[in-house]
Backbone as ProteinMPNN parsed JSONL, in Angstrom:
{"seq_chain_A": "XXXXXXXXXXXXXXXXXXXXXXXXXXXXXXXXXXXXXXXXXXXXXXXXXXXXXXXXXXXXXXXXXXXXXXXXXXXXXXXXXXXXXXXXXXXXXXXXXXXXXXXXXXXXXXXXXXXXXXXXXXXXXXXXXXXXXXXXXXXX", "coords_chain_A": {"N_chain_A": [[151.067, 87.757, 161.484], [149.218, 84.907, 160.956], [148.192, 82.723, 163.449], [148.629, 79.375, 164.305], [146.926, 75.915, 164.596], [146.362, 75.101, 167.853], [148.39, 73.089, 169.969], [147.936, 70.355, 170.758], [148.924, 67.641, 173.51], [147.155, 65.111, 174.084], [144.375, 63.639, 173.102], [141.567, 62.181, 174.923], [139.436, 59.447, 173.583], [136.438, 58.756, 174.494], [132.866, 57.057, 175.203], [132.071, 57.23, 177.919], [131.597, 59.17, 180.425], [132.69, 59.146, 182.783], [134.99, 57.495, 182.579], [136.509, 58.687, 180.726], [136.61, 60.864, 181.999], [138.551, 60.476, 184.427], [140.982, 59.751, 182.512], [141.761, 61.771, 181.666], [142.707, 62.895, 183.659], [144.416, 61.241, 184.956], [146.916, 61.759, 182.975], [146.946, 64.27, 183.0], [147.805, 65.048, 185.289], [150.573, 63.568, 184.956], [151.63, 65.641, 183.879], [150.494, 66.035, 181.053], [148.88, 67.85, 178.175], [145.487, 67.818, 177.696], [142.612, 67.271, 175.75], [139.328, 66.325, 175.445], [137.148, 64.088, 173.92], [133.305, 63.066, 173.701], [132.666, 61.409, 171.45], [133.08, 59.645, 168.365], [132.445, 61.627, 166.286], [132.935, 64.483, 167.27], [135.569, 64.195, 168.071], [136.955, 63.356, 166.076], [136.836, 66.101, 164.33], [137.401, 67.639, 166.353], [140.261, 66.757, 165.984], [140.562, 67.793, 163.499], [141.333, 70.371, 163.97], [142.802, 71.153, 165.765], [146.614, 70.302, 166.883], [147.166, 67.485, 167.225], [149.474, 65.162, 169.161], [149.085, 62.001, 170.209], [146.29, 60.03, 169.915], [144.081, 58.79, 172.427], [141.396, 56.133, 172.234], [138.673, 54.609, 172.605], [137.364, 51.741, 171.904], [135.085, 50.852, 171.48], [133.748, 53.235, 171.325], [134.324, 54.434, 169.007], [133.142, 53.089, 166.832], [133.5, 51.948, 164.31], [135.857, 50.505, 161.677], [136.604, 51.738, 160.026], [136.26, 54.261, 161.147], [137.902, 54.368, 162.903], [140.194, 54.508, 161.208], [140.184, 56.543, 160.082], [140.783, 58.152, 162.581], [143.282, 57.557, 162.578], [144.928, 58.274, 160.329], [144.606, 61.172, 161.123], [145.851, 61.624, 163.099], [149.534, 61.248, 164.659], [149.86, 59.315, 166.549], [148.371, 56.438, 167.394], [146.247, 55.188, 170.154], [144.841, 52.16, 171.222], [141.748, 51.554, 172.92], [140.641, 48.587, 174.776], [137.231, 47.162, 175.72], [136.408, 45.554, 178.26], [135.1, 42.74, 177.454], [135.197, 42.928, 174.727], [134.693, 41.855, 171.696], [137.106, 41.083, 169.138], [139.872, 40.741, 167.079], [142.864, 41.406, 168.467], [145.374, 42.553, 167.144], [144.965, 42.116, 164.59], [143.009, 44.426, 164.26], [145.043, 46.6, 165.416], [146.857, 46.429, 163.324], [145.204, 46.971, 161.19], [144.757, 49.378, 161.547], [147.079, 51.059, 162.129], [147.943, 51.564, 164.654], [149.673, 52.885, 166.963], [149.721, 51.286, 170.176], [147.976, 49.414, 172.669], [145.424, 49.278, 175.404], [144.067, 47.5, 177.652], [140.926, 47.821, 179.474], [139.555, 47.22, 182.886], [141.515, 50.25, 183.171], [145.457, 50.297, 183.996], [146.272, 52.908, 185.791], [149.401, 53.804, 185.504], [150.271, 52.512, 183.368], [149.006, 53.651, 181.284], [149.615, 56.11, 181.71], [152.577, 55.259, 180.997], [152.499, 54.016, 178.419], [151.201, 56.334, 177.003], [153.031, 58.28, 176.99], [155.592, 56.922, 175.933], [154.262, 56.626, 173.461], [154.151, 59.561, 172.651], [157.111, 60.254, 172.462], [157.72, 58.833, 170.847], [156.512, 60.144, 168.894], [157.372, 62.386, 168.346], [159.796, 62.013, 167.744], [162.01, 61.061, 169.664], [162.146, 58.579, 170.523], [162.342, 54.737, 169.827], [160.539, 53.078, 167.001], [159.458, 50.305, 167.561], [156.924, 47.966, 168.289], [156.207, 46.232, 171.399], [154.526, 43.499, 171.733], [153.521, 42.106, 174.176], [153.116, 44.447, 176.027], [152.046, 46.281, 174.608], [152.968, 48.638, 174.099], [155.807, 51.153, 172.365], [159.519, 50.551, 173.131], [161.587, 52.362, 175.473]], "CA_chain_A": [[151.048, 86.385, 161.022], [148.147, 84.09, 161.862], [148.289, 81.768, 164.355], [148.858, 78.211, 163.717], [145.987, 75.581, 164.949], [146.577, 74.971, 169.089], [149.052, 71.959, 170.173], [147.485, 69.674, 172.579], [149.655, 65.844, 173.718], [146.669, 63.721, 174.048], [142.879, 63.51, 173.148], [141.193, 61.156, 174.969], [138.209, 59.28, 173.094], [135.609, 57.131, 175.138], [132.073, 57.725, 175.385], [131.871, 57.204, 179.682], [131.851, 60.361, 180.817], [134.014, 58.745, 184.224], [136.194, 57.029, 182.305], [136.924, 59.777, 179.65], [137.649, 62.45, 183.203], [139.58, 59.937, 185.003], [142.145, 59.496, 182.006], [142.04, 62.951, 181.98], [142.752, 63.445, 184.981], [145.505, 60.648, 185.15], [147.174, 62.283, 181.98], [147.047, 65.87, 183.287], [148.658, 64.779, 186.638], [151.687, 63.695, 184.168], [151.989, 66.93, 182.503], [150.309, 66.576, 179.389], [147.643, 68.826, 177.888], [144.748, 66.872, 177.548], [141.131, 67.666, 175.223], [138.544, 65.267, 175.41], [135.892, 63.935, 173.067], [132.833, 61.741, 174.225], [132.324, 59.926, 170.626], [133.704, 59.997, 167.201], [132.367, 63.136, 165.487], [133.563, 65.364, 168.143], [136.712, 63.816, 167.889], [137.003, 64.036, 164.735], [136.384, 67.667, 164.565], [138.734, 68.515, 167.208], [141.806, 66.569, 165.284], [140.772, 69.342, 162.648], [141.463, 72.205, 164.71], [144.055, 71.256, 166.827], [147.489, 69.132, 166.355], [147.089, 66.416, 168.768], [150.462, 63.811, 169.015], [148.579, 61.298, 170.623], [145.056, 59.762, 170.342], [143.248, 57.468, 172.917], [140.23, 56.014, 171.565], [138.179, 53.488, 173.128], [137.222, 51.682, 170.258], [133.36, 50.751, 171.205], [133.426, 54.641, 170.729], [135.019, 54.556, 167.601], [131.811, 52.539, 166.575], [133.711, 50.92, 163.474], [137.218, 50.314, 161.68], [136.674, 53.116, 159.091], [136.362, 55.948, 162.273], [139.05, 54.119, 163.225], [141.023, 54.368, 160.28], [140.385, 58.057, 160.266], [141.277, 58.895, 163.545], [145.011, 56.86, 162.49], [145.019, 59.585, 159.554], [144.787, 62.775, 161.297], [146.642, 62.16, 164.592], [150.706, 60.628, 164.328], [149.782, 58.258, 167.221], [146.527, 56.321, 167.979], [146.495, 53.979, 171.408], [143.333, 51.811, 171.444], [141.392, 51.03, 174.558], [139.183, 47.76, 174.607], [136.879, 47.085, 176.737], [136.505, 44.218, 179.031], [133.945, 41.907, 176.5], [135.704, 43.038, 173.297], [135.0, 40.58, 171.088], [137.821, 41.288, 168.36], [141.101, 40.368, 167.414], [143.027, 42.858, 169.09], [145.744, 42.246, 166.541], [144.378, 42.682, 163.818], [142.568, 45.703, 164.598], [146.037, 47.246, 165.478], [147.434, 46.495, 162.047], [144.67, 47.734, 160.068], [144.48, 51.277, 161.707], [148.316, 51.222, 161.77], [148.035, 51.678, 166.128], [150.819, 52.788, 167.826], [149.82, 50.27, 171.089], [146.54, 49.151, 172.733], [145.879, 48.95, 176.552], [142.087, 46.903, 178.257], [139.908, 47.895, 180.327], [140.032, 48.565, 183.582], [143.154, 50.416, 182.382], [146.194, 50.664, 185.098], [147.376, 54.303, 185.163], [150.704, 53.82, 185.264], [150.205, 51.683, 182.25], [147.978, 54.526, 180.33], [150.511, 57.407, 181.491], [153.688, 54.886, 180.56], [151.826, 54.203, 176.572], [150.961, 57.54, 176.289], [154.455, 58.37, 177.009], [156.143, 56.27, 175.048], [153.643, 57.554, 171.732], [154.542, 60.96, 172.315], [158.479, 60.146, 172.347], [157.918, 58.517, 169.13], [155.689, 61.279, 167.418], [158.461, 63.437, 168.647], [161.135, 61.527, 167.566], [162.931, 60.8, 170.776], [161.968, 56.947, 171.026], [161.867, 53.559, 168.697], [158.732, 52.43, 166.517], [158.505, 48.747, 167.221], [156.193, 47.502, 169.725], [156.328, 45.48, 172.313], [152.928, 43.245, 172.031], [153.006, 42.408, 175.246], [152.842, 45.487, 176.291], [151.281, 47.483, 173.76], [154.153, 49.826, 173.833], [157.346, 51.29, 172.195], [160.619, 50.834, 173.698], [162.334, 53.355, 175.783]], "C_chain_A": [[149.976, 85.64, 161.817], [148.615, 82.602, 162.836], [147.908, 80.296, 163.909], [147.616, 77.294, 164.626], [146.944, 75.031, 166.493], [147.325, 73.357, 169.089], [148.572, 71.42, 171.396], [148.364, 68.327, 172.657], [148.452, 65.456, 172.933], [145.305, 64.211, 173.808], [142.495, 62.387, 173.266], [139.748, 61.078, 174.359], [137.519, 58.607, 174.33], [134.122, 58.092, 175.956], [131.402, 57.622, 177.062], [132.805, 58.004, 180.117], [133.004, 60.125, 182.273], [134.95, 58.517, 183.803], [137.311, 58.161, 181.474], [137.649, 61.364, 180.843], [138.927, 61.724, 183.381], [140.869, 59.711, 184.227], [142.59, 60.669, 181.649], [143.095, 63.536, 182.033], [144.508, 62.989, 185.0], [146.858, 61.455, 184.469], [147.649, 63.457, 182.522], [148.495, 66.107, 184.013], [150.493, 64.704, 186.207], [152.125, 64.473, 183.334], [151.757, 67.069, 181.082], [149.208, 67.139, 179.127], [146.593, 67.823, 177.054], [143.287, 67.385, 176.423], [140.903, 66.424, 175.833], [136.986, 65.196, 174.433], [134.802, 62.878, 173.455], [132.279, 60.955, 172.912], [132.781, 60.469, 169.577], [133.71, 61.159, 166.438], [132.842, 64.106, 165.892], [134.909, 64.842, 168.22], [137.498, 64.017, 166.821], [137.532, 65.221, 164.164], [137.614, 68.184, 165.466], [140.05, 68.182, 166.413], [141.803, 67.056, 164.305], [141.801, 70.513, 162.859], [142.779, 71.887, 165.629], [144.977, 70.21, 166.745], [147.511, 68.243, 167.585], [148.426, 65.097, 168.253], [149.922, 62.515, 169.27], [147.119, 61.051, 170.748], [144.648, 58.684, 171.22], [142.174, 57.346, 172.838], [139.577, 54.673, 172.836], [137.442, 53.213, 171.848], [135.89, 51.147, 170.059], [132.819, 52.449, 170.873], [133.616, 55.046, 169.766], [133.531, 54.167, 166.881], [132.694, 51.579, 165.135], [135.198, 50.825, 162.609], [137.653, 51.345, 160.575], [136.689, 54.606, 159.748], [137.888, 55.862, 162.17], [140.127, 54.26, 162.443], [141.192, 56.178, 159.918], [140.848, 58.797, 161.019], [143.582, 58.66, 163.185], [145.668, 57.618, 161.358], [145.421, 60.672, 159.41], [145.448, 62.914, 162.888], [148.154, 60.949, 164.522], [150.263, 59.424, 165.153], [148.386, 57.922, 167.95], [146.73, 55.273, 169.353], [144.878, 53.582, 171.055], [143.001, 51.2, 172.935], [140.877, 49.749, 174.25], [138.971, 47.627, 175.446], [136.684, 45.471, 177.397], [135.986, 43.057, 177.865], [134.027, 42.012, 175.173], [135.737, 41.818, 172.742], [135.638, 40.697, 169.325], [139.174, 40.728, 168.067], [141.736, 41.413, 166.925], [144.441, 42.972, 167.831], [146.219, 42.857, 164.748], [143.787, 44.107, 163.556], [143.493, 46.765, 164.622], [146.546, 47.245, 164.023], [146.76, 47.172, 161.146], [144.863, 49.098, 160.221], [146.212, 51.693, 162.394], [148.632, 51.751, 163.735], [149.093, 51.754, 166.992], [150.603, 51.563, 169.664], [148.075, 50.449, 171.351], [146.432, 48.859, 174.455], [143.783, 48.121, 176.605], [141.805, 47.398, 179.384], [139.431, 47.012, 181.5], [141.496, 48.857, 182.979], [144.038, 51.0, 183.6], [146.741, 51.41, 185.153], [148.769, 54.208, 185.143], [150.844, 53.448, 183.847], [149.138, 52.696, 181.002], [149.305, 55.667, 180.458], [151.731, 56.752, 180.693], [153.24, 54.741, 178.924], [152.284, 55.002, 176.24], [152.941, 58.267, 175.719], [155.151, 57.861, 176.032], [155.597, 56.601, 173.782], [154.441, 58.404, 171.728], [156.179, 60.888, 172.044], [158.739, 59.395, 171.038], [157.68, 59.571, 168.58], [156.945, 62.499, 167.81], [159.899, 63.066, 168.249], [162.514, 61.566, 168.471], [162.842, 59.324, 171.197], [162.188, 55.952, 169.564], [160.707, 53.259, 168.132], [158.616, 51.258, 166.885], [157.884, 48.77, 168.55], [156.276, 46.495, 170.313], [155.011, 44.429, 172.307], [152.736, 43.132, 173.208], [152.829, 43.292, 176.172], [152.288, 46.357, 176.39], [152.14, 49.224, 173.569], [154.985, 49.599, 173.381], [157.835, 51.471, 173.202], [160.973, 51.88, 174.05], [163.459, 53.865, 174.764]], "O_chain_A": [[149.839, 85.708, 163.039], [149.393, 81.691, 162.552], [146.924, 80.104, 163.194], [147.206, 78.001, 165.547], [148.088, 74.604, 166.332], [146.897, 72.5, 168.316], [148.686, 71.775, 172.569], [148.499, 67.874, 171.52], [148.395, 65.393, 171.705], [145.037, 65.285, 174.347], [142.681, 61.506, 172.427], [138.944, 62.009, 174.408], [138.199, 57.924, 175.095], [134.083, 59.06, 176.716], [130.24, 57.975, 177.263], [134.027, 57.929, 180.242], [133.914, 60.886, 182.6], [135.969, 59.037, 184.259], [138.52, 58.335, 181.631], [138.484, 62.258, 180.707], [140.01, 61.996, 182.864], [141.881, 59.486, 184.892], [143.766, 60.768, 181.298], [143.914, 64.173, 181.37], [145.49, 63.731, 185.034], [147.78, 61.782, 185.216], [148.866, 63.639, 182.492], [149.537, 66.719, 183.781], [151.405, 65.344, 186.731], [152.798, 64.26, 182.326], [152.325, 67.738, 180.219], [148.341, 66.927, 179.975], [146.86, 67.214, 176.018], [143.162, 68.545, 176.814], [141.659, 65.675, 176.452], [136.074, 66.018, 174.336], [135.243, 61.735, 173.573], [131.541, 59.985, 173.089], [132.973, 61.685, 169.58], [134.73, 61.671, 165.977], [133.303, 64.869, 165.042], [135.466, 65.774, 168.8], [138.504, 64.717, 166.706], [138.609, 65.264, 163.569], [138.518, 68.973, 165.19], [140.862, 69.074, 166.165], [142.897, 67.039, 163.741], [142.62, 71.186, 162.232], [143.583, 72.734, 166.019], [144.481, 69.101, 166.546], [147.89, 68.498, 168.728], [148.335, 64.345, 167.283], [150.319, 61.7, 168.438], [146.536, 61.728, 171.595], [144.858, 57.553, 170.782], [141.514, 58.285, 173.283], [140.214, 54.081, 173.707], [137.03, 54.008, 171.004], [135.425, 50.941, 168.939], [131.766, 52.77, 170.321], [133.111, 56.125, 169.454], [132.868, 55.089, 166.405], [132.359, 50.396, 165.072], [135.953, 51.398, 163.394], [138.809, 51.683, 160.32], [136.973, 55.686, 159.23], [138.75, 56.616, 161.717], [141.195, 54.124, 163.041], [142.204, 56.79, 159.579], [141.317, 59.892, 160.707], [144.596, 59.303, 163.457], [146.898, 57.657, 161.346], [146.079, 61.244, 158.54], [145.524, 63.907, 163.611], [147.85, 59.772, 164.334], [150.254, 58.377, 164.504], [147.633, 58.583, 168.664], [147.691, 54.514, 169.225], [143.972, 54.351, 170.735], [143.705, 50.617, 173.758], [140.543, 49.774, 173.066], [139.799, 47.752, 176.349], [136.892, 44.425, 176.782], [136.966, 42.459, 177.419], [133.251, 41.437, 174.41], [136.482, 40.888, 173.051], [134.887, 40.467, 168.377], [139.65, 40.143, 169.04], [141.63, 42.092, 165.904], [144.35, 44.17, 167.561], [147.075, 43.492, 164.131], [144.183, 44.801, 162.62], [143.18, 47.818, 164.068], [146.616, 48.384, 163.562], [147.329, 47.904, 160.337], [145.088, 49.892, 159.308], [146.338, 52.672, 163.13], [149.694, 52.34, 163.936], [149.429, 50.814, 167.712], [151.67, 51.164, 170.13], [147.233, 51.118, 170.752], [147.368, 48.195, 174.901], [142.788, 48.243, 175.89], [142.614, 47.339, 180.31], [138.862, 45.981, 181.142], [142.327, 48.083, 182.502], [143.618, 51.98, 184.216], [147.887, 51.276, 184.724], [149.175, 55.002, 184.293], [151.585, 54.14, 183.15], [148.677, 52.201, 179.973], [149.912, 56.034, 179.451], [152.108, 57.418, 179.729], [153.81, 55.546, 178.187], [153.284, 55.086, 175.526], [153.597, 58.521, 174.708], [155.297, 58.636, 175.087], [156.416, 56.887, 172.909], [155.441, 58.339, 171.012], [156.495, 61.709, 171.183], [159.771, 59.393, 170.365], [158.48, 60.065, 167.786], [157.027, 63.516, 167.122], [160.914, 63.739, 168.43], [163.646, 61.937, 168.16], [163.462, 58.93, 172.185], [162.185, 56.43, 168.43], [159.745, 53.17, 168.895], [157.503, 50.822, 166.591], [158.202, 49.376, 169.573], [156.481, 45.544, 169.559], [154.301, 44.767, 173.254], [151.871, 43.863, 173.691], [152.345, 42.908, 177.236], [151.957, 47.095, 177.317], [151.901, 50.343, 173.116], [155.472, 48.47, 173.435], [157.364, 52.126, 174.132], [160.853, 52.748, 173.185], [164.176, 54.82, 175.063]]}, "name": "protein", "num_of_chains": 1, "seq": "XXXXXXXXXXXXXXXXXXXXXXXXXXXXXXXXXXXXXXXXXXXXXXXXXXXXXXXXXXXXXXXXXXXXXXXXXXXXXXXXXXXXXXXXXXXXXXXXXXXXXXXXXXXXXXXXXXXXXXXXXXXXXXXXXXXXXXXXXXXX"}
């Protein structure tokens, strides 16, 4: 029997190569199996090939609300990053691409591992869907 496409948690997006280790890194540290993509096409591409529960995007890497709407497609849970100077409404943005939560830049690991967390216990069906806005997370 052939083998089914590889299960990874989380793929982080974001095209700064520091930022894209360090959440990694953070990620890893909390036991989840991490890829990484540094910009949309490669991202893309990987949520082909491999079932990923969780995406984190940074969404100047996304480049526009139709990536974005693709990545919310092919992976159960998307987190968005923004960055400091985002000039969007963050809001909005979440509703269109249907966003399980959204964290900014600098992002406080506890607050990237606790998200992520909280996605995956949804896409797994061990948590609640609503979100918290101020937060950017589901409920325990």
């Amino acid at each position: 029997m052939a083998a089914g496409p590889a299960r990874l948690d989380v793929l982080v997006v974001d095209g700064d190569t520091n930022i894209r280790a360090s959440f990694g890194t953070i990620l890893r540290s909390a036991g989840h199996q991490v890829d990484e993509a540094a910009d949309a096409p490669s991202a893309l591409e990987k949520l082909q090939t491999a079932g990923f529960g969780v995406v984190v995007v940074d969404v100047a890497t996304a480049l526009d609300i139709g990536v974005l709407a693709r990545f919310a497609h092919s992976a159960p849970q998307v987190v968005l990053v923004f960055g400091p100077d985002a000039e969007v409404d963050v809001d909005m943005l979440m509703a269109a691409v249907q966003a399980f939560g959204h964290l900014h830049k600098p992002v406080d690991p506890i607050r990237l591992r606790t998200t992520v967390a909280a996605a995956l216990a949804v896409h797994r069906g061990e948590g609640g869907s609503s979100i918290l806005p101020e937060q950017g997370v589901a409920p325990a």
